[in-house]
C-alpha positions in Angstrom: 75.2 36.0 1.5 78.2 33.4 1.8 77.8 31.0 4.1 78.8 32.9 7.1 76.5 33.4 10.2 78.6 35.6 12.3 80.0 33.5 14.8 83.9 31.7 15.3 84.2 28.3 15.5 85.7 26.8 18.9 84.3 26.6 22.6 85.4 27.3 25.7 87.0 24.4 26.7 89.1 23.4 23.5 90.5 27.1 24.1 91.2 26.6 28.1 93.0 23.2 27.1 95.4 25.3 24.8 96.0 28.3 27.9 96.7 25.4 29.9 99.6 23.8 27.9 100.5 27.5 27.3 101.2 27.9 30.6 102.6 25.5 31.8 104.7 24.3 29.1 105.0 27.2 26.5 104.1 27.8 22.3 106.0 25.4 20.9 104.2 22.2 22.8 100.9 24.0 22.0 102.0 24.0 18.5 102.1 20.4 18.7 98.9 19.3 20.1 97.6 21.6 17.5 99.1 19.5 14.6 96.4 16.9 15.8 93.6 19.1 16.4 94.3 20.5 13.0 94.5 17.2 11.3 90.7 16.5 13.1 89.4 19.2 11.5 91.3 18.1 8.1 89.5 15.3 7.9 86.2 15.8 9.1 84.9 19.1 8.7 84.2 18.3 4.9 82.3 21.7 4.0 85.3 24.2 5.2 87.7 21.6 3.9 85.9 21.9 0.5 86.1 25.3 0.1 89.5 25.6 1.4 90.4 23.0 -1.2 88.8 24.9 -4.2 91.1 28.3 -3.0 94.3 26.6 -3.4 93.2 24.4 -6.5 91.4 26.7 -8.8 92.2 30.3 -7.3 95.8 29.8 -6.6 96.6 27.2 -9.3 98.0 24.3 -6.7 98.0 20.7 -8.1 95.4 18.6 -6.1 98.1 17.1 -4.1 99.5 20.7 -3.2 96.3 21.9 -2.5 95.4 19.0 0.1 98.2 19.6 2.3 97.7 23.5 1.9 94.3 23.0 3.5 95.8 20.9 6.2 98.4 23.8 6.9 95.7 26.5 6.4 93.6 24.6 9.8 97.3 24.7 11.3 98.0 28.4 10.6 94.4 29.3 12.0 95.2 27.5 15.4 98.6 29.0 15.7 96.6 32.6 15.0 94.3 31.9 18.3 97.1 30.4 20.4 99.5 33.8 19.4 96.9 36.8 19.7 96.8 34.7 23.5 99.9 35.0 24.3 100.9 38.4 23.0 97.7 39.9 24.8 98.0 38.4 28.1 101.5 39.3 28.2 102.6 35.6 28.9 106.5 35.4 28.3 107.6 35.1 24.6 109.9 35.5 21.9 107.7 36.7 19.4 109.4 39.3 16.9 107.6 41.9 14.5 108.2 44.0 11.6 106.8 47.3 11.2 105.9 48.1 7.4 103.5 51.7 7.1 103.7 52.2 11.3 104.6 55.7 10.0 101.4 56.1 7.5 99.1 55.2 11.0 101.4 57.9 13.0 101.3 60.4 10.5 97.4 59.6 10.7 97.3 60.3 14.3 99.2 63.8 14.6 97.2 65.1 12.2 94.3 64.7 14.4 91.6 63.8 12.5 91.2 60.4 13.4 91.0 57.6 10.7 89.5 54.1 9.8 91.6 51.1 9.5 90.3 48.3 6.9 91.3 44.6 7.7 90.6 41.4 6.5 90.2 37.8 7.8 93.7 37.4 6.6 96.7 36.5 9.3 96.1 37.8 12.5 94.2 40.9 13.3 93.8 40.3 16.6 97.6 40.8 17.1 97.4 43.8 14.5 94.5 45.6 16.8 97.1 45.0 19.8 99.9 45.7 18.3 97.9 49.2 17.5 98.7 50.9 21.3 101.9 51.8 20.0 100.2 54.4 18.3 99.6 56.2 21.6 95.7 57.1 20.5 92.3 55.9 21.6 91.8 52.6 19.2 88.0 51.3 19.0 87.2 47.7 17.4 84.3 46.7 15.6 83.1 43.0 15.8 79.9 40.7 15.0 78.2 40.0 18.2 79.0 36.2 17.7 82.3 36.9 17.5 82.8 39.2 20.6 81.1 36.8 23.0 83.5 34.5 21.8 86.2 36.1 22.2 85.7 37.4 25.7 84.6 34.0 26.7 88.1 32.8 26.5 90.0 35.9 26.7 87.7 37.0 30.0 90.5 36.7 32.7 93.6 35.6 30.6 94.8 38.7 28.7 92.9 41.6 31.9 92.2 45.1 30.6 92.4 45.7 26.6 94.0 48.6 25.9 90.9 49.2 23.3 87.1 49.9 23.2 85.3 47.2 21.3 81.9 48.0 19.5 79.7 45.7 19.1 77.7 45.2 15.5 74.0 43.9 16.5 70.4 43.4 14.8 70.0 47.6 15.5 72.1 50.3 14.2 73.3 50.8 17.6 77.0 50.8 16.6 76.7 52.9 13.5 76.0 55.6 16.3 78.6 54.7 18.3 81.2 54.5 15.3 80.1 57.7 14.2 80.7 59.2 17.5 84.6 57.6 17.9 85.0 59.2 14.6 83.6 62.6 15.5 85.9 62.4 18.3 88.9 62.0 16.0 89.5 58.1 17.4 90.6 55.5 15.4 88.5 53.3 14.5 89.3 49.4 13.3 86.9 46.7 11.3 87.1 44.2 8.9 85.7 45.2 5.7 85.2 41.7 4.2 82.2 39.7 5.7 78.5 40.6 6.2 75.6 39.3 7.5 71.9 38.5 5.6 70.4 41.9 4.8 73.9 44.5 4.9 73.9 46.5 1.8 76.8 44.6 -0.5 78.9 45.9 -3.8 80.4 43.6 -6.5 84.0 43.7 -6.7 86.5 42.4 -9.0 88.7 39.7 -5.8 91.3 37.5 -7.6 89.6 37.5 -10.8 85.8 37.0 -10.1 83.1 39.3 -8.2 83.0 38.8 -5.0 80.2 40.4 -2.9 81.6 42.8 0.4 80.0 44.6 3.0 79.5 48.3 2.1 79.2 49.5 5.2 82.6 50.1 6.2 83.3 51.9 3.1 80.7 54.4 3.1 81.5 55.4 6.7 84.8 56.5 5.2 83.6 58.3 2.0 80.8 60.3 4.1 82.8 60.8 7.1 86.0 62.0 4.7 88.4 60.5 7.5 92.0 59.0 6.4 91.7 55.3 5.7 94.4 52.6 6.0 94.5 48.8 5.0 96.1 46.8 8.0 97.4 43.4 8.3 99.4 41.2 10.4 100.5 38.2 9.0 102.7 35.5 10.4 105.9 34.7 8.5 107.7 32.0 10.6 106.8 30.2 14.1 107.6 33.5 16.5 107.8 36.1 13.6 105.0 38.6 12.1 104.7 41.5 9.3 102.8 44.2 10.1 101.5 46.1 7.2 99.7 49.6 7.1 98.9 51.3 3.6 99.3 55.3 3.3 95.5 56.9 3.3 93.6 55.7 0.7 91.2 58.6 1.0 90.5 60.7 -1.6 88.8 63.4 -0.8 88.4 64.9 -4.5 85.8 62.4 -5.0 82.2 62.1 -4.7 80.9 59.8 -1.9 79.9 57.1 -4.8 82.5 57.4 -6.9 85.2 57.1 -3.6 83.3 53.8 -1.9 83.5 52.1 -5.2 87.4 53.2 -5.5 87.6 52.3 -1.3 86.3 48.7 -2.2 87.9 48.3 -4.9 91.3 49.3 -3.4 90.7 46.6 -0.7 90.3 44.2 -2.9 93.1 44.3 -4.6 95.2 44.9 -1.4 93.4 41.8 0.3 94.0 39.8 -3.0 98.1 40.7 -2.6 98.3 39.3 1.0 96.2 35.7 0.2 98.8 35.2 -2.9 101.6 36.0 -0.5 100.2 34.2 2.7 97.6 31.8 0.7 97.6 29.8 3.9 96.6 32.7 6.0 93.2 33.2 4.3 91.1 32.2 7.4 87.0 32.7 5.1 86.2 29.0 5.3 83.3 29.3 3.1 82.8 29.6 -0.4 83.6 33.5 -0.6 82.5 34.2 -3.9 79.0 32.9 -3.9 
């Protein structure tokens, strides 16, 4: 597989130093101890560096020069990612602002009742997208690698109380293919990224940004055998306290046989992911060489 191993970079401590100056002083001087702890990162974690660099230079077409200080602002948009989904989810004052494109594709998904399955992507902040997601009024469920939900309650875990979600957690047994069936049986919604996967998930070839890349298939047959609406969702940030929400109409077609729609599903994804990292190439937050 890429090199991923299903776990987030960070600890406990580097994340408790950022609440702290959160706070007690607010975003903006967060912001700017992050410029340093960004520019650490920039210069010594060579391998994420490396395959950041090879993104901007011969994906996106950036001159070298370009594509250097895109990586530095790619460690920088990652940072301000954690220290926002913090402060929109533990309710600490703010002036963050949002725009709402396709909120009425998810409603429309919700009053029919059916339930439905909503695609993401390590691209902006889906944190803030999954929280942003109680507007709907519905019972929301989110799948997440084991490495990444201990994470993420380590530093979460008394800062942002009660989430107004269930969280399903992907382990070594097919545990949570039981439990996603049964949110979907119960007409839930049901939210997971659909472009990383561990050593041994079943994987399709698709056409991302001109070359195969390899993604889970997982998510994409749940929707083909389940025949539940499925959206593409995406938050991404577009200035310091500003984000774009983005929800595609239902992808599903139901015409289709369950091959012939998981190869359209993926497919689809791909080329919606592929539109957001052109638009937000800082905001692609894969630090590994994605299409291995």
């Amino acid at each position: 597989m890429p090199g991923w191993e299903g776990k987030s970079r960070g600890s406990k401590s580097g994340y408790g130093i950022f609440v702290w100056v959160l706070r007690s002083f607010g975003v903006f001087p967060a912001y700017f101890l992050l410029r340093l702890v960004s520019f650490y990162f920039f210069l010594f974690s060579s391998k994420s560096s490396k395959e950041a660099f090879k993104l901007f230079n011969k994906r996106l077409g950036y001159s070298r020069t370009a594509s250097l200080f895109k990586v530095y602002k790619n460690y920088y948009r990652f940072g301000q990612s954690l220290i926002d989904k913090v402060v929109v989810m533990s309710g600490m004052p703010n002036r963050f602002s949002f725009d709402f494109d396709g909120e009425q594709n998810l409603r429309e998904m919700v009053a029919a009742g059916n339930g439905g399955l909503l695609l993401s992507a390590h691209v902006g902040n889906w944190e803030i997208a999954g929280h942003l997601l109680k507007r709907l009024g519905t019972k929301i469920n989110i799948v997440m690698f084991d490495g990444e939900h201990q994470q993420i309650k380590q530093y979460l875990s008394g800062i942002t109380g009660e989430r107004n979600v269930k969280v399903i957690v992907i382990k070594n047994d097919i545990s949570h293919i039981y439990q996603i069936s049964e949110a979907l049986s119960r007409k839930e919604l049901v939210c997971m990224h659909a472009d990383r996967f561990l050593e041994g998930n079943k994987v399709k070839e698709v056409n991302f940004m001109g070359s195969p890349a390899k993604l889970p298939i997982g998510p994409f047959v749940l929707a083909s055998t389940f025949k539940v609406p499925v959206s593409f969702v995406f938050a991404m940030k577009e200035s310091s306290l500003h984000y774009h929400f983005f929800a595609t109409p239902d992808q599903n077609n139901s015409s289709l046989g369950k091959e012939a729609l998981t190869t359209k599903l993926m497919q689809e994804f791909a080329g919606e992911m592929a539109k957001k990292v052109r638009a937000y190439p800082e905001q692609w937050y894969n630090f590994y060489n994605f299409w291995q």
